[in-house]
DRENVOLUM-750786 format. One record per atom (N, C-alpha, C): atom name; x, y, z; residue number from 1; residue in three letters. Coordinates in Angstrom, 2 decimals, m for minus. Layout:
BEGIN
<gutor CA,<X,Y,Z>,NUM,Ala>
...
This chain:
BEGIN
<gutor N,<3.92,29.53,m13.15>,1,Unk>
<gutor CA,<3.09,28.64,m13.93>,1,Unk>
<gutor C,<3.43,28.86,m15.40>,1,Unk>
<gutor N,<3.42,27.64,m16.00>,2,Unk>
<gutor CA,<3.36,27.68,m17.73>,2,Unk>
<gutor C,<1.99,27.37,m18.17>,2,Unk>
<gutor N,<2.34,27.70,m19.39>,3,Unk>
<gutor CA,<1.84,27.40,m20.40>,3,Unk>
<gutor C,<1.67,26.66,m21.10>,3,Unk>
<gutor N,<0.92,25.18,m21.61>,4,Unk>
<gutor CA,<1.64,24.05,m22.49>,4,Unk>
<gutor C,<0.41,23.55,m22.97>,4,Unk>
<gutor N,<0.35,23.26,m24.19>,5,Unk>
<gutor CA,<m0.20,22.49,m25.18>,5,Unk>
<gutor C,<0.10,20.82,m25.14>,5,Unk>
<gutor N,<m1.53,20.56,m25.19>,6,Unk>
<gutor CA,<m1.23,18.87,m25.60>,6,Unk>
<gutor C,<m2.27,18.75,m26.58>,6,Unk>
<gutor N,<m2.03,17.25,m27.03>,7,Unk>
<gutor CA,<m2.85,16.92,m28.14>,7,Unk>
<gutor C,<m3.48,15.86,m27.46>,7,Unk>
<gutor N,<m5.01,16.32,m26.76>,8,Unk>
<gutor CA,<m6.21,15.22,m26.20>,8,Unk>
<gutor C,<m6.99,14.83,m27.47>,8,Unk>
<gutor N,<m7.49,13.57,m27.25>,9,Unk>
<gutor CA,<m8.78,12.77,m28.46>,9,Unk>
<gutor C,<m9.97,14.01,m27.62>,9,Unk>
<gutor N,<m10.69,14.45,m28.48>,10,Unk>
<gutor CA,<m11.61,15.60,m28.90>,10,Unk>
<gutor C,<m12.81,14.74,m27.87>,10,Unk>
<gutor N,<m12.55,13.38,m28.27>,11,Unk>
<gutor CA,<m14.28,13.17,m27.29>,11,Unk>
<gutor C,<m14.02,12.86,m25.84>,11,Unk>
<gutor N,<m12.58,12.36,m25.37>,12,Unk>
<gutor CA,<m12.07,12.35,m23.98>,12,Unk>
<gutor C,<m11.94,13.68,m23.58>,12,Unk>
<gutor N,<m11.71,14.69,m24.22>,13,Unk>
<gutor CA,<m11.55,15.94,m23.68>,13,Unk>
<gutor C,<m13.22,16.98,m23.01>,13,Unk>
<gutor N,<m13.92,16.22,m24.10>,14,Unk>
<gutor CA,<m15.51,16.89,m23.85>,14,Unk>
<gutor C,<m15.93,16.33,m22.54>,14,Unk>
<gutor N,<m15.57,15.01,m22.74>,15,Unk>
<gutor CA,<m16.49,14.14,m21.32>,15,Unk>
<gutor C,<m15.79,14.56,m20.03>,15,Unk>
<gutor N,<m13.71,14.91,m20.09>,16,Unk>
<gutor CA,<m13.15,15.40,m18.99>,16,Unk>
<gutor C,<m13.58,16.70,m18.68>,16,Unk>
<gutor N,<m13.97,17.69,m19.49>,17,Unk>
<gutor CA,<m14.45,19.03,m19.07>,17,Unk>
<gutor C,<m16.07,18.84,m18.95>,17,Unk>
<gutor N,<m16.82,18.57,m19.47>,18,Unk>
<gutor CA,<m18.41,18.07,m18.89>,18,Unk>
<gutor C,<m18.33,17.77,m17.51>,18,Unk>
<gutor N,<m17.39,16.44,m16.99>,19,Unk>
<gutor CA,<m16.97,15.63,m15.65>,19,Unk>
<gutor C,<m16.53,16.95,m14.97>,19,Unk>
<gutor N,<m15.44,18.17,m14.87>,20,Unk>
<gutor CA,<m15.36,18.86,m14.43>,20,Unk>
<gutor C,<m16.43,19.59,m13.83>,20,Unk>
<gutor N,<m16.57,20.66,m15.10>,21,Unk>
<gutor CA,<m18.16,21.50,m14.93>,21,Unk>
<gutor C,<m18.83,21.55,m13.90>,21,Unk>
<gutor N,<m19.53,20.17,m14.03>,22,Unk>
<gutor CA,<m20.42,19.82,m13.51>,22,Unk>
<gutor C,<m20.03,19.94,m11.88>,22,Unk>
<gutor N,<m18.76,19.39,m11.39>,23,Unk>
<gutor CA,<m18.25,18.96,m10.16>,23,Unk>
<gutor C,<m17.37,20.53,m9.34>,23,Unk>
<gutor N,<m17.32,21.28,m10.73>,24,Unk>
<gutor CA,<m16.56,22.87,m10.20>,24,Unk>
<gutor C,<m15.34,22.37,m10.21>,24,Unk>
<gutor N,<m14.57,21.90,m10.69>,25,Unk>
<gutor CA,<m13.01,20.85,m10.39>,25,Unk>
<gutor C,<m12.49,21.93,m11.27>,25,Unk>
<gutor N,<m11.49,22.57,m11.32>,26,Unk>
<gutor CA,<m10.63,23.07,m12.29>,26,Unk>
<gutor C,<m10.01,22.04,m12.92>,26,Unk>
<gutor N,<m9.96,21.78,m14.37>,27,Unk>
<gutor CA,<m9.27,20.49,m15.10>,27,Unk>
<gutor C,<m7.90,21.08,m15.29>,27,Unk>
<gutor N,<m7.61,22.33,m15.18>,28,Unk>
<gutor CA,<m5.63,22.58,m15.14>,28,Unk>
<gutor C,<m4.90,21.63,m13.85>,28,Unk>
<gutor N,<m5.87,22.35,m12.64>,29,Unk>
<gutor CA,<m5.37,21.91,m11.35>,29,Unk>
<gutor C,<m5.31,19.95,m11.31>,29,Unk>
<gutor N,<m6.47,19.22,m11.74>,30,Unk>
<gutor CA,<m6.57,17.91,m12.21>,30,Unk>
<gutor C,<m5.62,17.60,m12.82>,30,Unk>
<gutor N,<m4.55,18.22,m13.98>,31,Unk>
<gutor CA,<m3.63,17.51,m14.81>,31,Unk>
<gutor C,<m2.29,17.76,m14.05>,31,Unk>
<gutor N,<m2.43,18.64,m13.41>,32,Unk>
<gutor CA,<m1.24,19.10,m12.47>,32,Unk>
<gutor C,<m0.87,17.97,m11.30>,32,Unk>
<gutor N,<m1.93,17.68,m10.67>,33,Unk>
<gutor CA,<m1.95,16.71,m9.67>,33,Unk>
<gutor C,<m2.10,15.71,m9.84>,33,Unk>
<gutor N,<m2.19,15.42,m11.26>,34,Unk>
<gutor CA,<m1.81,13.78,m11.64>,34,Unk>
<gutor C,<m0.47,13.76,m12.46>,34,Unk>
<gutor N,<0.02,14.94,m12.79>,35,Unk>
<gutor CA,<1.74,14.95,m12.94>,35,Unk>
<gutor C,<2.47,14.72,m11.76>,35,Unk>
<gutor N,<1.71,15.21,m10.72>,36,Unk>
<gutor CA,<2.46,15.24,m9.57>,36,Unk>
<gutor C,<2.73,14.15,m8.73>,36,Unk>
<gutor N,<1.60,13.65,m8.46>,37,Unk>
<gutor CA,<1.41,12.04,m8.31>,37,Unk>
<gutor C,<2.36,11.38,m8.93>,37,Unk>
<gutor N,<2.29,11.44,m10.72>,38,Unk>
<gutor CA,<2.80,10.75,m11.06>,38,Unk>
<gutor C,<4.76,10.44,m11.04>,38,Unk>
<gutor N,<4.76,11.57,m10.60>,39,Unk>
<gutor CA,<6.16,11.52,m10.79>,39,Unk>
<gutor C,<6.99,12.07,m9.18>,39,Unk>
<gutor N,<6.14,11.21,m7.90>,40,Unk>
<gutor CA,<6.39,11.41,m6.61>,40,Unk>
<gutor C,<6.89,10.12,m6.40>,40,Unk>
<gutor N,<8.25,9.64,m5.39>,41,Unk>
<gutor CA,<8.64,8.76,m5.21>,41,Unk>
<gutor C,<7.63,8.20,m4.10>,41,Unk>
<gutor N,<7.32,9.15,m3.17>,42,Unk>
<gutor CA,<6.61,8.67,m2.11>,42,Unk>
<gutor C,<5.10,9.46,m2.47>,42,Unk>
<gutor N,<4.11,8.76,m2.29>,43,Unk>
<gutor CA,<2.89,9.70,m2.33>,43,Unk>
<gutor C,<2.97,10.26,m0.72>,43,Unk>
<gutor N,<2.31,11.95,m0.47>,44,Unk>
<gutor CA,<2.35,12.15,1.14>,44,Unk>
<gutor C,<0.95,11.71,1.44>,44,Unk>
<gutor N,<1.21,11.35,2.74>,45,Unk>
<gutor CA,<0.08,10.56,3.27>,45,Unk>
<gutor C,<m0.03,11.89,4.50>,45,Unk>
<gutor N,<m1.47,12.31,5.25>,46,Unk>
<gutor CA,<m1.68,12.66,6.32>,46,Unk>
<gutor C,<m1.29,12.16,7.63>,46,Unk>
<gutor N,<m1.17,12.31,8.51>,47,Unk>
<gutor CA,<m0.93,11.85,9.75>,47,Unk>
<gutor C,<m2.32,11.37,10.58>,47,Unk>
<gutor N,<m3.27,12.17,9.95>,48,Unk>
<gutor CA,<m4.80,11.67,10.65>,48,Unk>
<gutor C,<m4.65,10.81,9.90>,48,Unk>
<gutor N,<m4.90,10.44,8.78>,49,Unk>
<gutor CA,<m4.95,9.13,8.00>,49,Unk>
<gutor C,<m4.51,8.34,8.49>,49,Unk>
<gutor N,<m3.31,7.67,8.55>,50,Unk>
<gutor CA,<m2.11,6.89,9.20>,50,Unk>
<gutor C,<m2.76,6.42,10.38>,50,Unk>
<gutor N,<m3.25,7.63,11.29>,51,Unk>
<gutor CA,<m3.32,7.40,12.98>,51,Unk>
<gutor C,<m5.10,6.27,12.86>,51,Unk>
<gutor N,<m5.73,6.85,12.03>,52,Unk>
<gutor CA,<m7.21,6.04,11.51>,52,Unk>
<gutor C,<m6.89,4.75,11.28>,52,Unk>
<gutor N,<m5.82,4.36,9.99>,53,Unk>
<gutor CA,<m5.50,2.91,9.70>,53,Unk>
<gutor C,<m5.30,2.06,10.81>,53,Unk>
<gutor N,<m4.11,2.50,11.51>,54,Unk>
<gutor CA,<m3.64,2.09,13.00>,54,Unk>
<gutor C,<m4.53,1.61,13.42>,54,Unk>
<gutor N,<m5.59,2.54,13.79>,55,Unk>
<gutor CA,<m6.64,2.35,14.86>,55,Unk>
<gutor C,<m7.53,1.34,14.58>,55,Unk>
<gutor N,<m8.05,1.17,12.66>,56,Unk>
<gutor CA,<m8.48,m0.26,12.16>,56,Unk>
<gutor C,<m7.90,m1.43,12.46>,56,Unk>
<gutor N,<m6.49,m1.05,11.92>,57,Unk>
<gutor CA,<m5.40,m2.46,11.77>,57,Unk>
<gutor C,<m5.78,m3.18,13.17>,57,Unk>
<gutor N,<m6.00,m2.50,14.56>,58,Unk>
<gutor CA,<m5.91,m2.59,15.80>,58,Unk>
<gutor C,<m7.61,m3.40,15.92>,58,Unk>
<gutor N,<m8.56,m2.88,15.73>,59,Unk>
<gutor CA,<m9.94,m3.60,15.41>,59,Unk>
<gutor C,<m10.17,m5.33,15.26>,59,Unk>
<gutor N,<m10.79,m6.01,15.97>,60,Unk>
<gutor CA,<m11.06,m7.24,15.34>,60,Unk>
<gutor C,<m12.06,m7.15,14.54>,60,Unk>
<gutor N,<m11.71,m8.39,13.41>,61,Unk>
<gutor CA,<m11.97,m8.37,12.71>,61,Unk>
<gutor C,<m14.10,m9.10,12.67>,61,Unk>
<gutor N,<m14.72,m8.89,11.80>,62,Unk>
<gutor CA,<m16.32,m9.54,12.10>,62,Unk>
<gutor C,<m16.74,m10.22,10.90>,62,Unk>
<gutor N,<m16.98,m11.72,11.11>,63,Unk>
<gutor CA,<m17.43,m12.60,10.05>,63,Unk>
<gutor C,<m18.69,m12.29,9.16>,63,Unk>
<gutor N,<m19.17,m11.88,8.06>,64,Unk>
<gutor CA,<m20.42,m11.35,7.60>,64,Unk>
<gutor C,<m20.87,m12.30,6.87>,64,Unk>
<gutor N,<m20.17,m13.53,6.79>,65,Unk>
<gutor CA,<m21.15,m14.74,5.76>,65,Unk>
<gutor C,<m20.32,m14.69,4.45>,65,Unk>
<gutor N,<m20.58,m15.72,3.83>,66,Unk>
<gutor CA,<m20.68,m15.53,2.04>,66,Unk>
<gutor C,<m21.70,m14.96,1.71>,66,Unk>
<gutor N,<m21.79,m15.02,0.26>,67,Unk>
<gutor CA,<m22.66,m14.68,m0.81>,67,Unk>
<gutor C,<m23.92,m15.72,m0.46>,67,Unk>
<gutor N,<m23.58,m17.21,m0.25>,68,Unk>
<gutor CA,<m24.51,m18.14,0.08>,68,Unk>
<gutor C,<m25.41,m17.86,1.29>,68,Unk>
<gutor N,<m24.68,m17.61,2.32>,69,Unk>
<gutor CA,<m25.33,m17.05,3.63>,69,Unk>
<gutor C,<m26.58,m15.75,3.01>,69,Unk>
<gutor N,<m26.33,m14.69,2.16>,70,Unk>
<gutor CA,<m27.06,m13.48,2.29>,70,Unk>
<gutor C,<m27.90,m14.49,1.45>,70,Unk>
<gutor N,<m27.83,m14.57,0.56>,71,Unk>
<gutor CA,<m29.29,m15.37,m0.60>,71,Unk>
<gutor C,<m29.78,m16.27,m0.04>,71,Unk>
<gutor N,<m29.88,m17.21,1.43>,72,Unk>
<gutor CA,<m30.49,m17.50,2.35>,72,Unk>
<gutor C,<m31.31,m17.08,3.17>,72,Unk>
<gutor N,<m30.51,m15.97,3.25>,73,Unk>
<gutor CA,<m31.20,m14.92,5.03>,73,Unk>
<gutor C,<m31.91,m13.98,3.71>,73,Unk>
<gutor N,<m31.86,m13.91,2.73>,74,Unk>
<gutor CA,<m33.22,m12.86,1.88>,74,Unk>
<gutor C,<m33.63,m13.02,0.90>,74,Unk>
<gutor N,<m33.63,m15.09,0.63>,75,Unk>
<gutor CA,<m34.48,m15.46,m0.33>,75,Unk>
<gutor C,<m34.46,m15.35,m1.34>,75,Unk>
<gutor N,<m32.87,m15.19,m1.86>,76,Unk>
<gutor CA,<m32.67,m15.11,m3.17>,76,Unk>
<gutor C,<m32.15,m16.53,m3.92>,76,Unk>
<gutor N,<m32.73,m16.37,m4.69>,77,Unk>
<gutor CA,<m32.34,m17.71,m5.38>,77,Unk>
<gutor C,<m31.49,m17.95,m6.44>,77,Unk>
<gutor N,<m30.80,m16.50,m7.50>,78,Unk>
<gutor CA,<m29.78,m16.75,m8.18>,78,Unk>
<gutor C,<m29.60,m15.45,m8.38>,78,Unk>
<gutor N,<m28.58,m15.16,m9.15>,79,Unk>
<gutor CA,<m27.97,m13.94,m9.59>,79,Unk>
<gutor C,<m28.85,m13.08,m10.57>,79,Unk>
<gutor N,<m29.16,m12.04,m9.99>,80,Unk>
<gutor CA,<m29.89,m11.46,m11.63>,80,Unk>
<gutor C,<m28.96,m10.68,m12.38>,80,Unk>
């Protein structure tokens, strides 16, 4: 592991370590894994994942209405 200096805006840096804190997230490990990401040709995907999609993709599909249908069936009359 290194060592490295950057130059963050002072109030993105408070709200990213506050956002941490709070969540227990190490913010080194966070910048690491969005270097990593960022510079992966392929992102790795799980194999449970994959085998889950499949199993959706495979699912028919179920009509749930429009927006018009729900503000019918619960009496709504416009957008608030």
């Amino acid at each position: 592991m290194v060592l490295k200096t950057f130059n963050v805006q002072e109030e993105v840096y408070s709200k990213y370590s506050k956002y941490c804190k709070e969540r227990g997230i190490s913010m080194s490990k966070q910048v690491t894994m969005f270097m990593k990401v960022q510079t992966e040709d392929e992102p790795e995907v799980r194999e449970e994942y994959l085998a889950k999609l499949k199993k959706i993709e495979k699912e028919g599909r179920i009509h749930i209405g429009t927006i018009e249908d729900f503000r019918k069936r619960y009496g709504i009359k416009e957008d608030v």
